[in-house]
N, C-alpha and C positions, 0 to 999 in steps of 0.2 A: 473624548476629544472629537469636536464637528471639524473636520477640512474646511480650508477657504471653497468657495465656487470653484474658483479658477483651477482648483488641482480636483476636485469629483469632474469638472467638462474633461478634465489632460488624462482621467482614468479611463472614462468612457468613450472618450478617444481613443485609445491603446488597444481597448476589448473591441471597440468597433474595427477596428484597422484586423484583428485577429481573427475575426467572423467573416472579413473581407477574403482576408489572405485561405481560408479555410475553404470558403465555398461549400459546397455539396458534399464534400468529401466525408466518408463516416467510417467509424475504427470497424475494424472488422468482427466485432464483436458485436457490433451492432446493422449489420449490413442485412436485410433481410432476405435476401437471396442465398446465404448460408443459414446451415441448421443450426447455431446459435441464434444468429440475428431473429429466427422465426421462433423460435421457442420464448424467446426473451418476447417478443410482440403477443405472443397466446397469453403470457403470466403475465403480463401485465393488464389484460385487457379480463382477467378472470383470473382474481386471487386467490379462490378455492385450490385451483390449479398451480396455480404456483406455489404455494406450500407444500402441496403436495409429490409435484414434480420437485420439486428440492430436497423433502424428505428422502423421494425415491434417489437423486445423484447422491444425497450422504450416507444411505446405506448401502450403494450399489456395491464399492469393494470386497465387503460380506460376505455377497453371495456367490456360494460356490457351484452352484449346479444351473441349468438354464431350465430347471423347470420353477425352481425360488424365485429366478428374476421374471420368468412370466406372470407367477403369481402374485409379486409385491406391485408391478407394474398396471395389472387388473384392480387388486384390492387399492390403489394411491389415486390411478387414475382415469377407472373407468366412468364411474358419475360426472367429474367436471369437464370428461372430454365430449362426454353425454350431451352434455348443456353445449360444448363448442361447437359440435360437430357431431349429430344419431349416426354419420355415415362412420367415422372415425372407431366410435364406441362400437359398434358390431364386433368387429377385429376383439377386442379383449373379451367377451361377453361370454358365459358358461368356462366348462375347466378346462384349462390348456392341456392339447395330446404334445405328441413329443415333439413335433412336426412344427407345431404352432409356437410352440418352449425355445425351442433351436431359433426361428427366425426371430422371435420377438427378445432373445438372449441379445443379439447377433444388431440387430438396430438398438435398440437401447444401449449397449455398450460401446457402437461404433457414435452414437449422436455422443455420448457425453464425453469420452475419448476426442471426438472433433472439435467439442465444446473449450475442454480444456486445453488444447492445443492454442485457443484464442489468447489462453494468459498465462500458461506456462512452456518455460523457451525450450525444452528437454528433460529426460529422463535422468543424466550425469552430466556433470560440470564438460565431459568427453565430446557429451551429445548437444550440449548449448553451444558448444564454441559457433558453428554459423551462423545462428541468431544472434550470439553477442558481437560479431565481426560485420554483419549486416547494418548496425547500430550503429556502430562508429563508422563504417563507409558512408550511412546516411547524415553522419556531422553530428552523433549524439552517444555521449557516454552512457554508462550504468552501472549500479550496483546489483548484484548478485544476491538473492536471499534461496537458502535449501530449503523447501517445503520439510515440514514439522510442529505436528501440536506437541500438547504435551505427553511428554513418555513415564510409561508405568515400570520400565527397570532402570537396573544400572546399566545392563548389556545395552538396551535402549541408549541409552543417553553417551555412552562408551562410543557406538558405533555413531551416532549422531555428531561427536567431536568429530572421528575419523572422518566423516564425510566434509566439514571445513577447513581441517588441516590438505586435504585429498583435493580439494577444491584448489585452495592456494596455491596446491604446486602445482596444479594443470594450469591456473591460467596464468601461476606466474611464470610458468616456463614458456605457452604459447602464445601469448595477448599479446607481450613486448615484438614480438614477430612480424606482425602486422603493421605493415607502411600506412595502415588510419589510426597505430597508434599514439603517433603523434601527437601531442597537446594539440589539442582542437580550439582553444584559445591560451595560447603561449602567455605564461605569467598569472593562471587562477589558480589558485590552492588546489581545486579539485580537480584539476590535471595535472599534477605533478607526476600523478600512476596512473595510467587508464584502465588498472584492475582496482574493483571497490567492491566489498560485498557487507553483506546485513546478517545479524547475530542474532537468533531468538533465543535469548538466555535460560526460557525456565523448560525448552527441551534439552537440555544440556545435563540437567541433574533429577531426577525422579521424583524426589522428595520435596521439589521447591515449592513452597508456598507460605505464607504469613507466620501459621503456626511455628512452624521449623525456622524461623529467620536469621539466627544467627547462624545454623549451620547449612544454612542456602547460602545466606552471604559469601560465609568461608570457601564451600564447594565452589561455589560459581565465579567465584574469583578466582581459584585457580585454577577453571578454565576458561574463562575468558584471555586469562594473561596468556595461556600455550597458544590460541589463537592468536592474538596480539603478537607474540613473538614471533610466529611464525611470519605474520603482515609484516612487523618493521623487517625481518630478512630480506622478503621477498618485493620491498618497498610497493606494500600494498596499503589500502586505505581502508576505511572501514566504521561500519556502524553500528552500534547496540537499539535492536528494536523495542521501542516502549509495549505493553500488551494491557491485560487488563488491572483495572484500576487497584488489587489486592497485590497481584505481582509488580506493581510499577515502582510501589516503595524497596524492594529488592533491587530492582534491576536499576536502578538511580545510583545506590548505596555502593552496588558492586563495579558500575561505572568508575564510581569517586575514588573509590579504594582501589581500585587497578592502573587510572590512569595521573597519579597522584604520585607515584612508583617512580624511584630515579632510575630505572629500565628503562620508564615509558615516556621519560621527562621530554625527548627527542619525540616522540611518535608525532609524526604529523598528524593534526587536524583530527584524534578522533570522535568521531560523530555521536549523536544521543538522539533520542525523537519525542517531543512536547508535543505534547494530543488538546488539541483547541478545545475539542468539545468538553473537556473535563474540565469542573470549574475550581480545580486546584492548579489548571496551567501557567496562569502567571507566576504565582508560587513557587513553583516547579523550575522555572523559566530565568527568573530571578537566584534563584541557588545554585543553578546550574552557572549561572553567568559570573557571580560569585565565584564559585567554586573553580573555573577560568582563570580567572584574577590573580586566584590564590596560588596557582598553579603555573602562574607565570608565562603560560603559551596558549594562544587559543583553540576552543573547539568547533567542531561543527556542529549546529545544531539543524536538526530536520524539523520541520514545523507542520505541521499536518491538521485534518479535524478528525480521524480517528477512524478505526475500523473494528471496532468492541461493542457499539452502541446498542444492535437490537440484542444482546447477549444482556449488556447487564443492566438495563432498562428491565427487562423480564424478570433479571435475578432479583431485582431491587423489586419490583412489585411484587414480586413470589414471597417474599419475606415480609414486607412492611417496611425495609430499610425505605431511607431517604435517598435519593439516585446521586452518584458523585459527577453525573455528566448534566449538562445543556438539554433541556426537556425540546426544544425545538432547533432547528439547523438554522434559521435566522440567525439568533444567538449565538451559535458554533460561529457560522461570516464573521460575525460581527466582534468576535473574540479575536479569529485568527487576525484579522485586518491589526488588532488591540496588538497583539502579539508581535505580528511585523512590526511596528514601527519599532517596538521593544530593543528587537533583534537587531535592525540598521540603525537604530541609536546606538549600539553597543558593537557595531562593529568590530572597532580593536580586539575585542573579547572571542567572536564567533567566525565561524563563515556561515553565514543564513543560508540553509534550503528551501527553500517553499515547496512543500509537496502537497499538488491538489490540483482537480480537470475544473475547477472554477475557471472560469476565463475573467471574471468579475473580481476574485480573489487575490490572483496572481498578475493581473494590470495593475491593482490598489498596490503590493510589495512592490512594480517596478518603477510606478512611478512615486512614491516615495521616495528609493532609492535614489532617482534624478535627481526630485526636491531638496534631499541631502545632502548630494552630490558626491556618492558613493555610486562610482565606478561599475558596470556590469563584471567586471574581472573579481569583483569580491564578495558575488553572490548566485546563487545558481537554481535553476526550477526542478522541480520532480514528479514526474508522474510514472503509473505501473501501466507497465509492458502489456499492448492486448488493448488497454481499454480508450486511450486517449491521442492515438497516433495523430491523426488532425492538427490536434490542439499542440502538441510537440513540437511540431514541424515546423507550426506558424512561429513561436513563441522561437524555436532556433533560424528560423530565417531573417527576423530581427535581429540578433545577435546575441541573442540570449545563451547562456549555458543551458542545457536540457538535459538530466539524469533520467533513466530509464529504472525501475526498480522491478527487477526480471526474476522470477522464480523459475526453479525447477525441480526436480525429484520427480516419483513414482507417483501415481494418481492416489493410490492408498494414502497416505499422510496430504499428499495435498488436495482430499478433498473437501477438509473445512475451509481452506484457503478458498479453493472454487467456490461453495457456498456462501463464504462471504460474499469475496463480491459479485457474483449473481445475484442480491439481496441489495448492494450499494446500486448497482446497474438498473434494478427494477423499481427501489422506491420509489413513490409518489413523490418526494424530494429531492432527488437524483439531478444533479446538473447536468450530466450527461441523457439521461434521457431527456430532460426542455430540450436541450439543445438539436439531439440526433434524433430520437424517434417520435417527439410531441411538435419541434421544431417552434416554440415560443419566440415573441416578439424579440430581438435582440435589447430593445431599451428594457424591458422587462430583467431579462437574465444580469444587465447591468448594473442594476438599481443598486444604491446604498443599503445594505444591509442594515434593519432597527432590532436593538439586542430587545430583550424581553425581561428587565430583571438585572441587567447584566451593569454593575456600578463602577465606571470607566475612573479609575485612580486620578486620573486629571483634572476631573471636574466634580473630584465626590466631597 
């Protein structure tokens, strides 16, 4: 489907007025006066480096002695810090005495420790409460997700429930407390609770994966529901994280089946998340919306372009599969955009999130939204905690609703989650970096998005 003229000028309107409102200003992740901000400008400017500085933050938790973290720190990155800087490279060069072990333990752990503080709000739901109370005094809700890959037991995946049940009751006992928690726009579905948090389904069971599916289904249903239970008590809100593309046919299934339940028949609004980049999302997207209908109450859907991409691109070329995602991020735009209209067509069915630091992306969902003439009270923006404050800020000073999707936990599990996005922050694709650290043309970042391949159901 091509837009008239007159609604791409009222898009690039909306993103220019946001670029306006935004100014100079850059998320603190990207600030290079902080030891992220700087490190994130070295990997990008030398990718040898950056691989390698990321290998070393993913296995940093491992290492238990400071003379291991002086040695992986030498063997990862002494050559490309070589090429950045001879004066730099001296410092790692020959074998670490106990001296050199201690101080180079003691910086490297305190940089990526600093690092991660950029995108995760605490260590317990106990320790979040000022960052998430800070949020809403700044006019801007969130969901809650507990850092968690996937777990190799059951004690794993036991104590990983505890920690979201543990969760609910912290913040449903103290969030209501708080004079910002107020509906921040009185009458939108997703302020009815100003506690919302996010579900990664397949650390919840050990065992979950394709092979095992009907007995992932079974398990993970019936933990999702004690969660869920616990939400409707606690009149909490809530959402099931999509993940990669082998676990997402689970995590859809145990969705359907949990919230299908004449328990859950009442549960407000609960959430699901459709990954643009994959080119089964309309599909997805579609059954989901369906399966609303059927259900007699609407859900919410999160709409996103995905954070699995350089994982199973890799895995897909490792094998010889065919890739189930969008080979280029044009295509990803230019699906999600597909997607919105999707979504604000079916209104009655959903409450649309748009999760994404596109400023290009998320101007296209609002001003659709207008064109339809659906309400800003029955839709709402998302971006993750850390990376895109700016763009938040603008986008709720308009009026916008603005979800925050705030992680926390121990740096050990969440540091795949770091890794990620370290990896979305640095791409050569990166909207966030055009914008913060390359600082591209604004009509540029604007532009209409051309799919690659991509056959718009409208016009096919």
């Amino acid at each position: 489907m091509t837009e008239p003229d007159h609604f791409e000028a009222k898009v690039r309107d909306l993103g220019a007025d946001i670029f306006r409102i935004m100014g100079r200003e850059q998320p603190s992740a990207f600030n290079r006066r902080g030891i992220s901000g700087k490190l994130m400008e070295w990997s990008m400017g030398k990718p040898e480096l950056k691989v390698n500085m990321f290998r070393l933050v993913d296995v940093l938790p491992t290492l238990k002695s400071a003379k291991s973290v002086a040695r992986h720190v030498s063997e990862y990155l002494e050559k490309p810090i070589a090429d950045l800087s001879p004066a730099l490279a001296v410092g790692l060069k020959g074998k670490p005495g106990i001296l050199r072990s201690a101080l180079t333990s003691s910086i490297v752990k305190f940089s990526v420790h600093e690092m991660a503080r950029q995108f995760i709000a605490g260590e317990s739901p106990a320790k979040a409460l000022k960052a998430l109370r800070q949020l809403r005094d700044e006019g801007m809700c969130f969901t809650v997700d507990l850092l968690g890959e996937y777990c190799v037991s059951e004690k794993e995946a036991a104590a990983y429930l505890h920690r979201y049940l543990e969760a609910l009751e912290v913040f449903g006992r103290e969030v209501p407390k708080w004079g910002s928690s107020k509906p921040l726009m009185p009458g939108h579905p997703g302020e009815i609770s100003p506690v919302c948090i996010s579900v990664k389904l397949s650390a919840l069971y050990s065992q979950c994966g394709p092979l095992n599916f009907e007995k992932s289904v079974a398990i993970l249903g019936e933990r999702l529901a004690a969660i869920a239970r616990e939400a409707l008590k606690l009149n909490a809100l809530l959402y099931v994280d999509a993940e990669d593309s082998a676990t997402n046919p689970i995590i859809y299934t145990v969705f359907k089946n949990v919230f299908s339940k004449d328990e859950f028949a009442a549960f407000p609004y609960p959430g699901i998340v459709v990954q643009a980049y994959a080119k089964n999302s309309e599909a997805v997207l579609m059954d989901l919306l369906k399966f609303s209908k059927e259900r007699g109450a609407p859900i919410a859907v999160r709409l996103v372009k995905g954070a699995y991409w350089d994982f199973e691109t890799i895995l897909s070329a490792q094998n010889n599969w065919p890739s189930p995602l969008f080979a280029d991020k044009e295509s990803t735009d230019a699906n999600f955009e597909k997607l919105s209209r999707v979504l604000i067509d079916n209104i009655d069915l959903c409450l649309p999130a748009f999760g994404s630091h596109n400023i290009r992306s998320l101007s296209h969902a609002c001003c659709y939204a207008e064109e339809s003439r659906v309400d800003k009270k029955r839709y709402e923006l998302q971006m993750l905690y850390g990376m895109a404050q700016p763009i938040a800020s603008a986008f709720s000073s308009k009026g916008y609703l603005v979800r925050l999707y705030v992680p926390l936990g121990e740096i050990l599990p969440g540091m795949g989650y770091l890794v990620r996005r370290l990896l979305e922050n640095t791409s050569n694709e990166s909207f966030l970096r055009h914008t913060f650290f390359e600082e591209s043309q604004i009509e540029t970042l604007l532009q209409r998005p051309i799919s690659n391949g991509l056959i718009d159901s409208d016009s096919a």
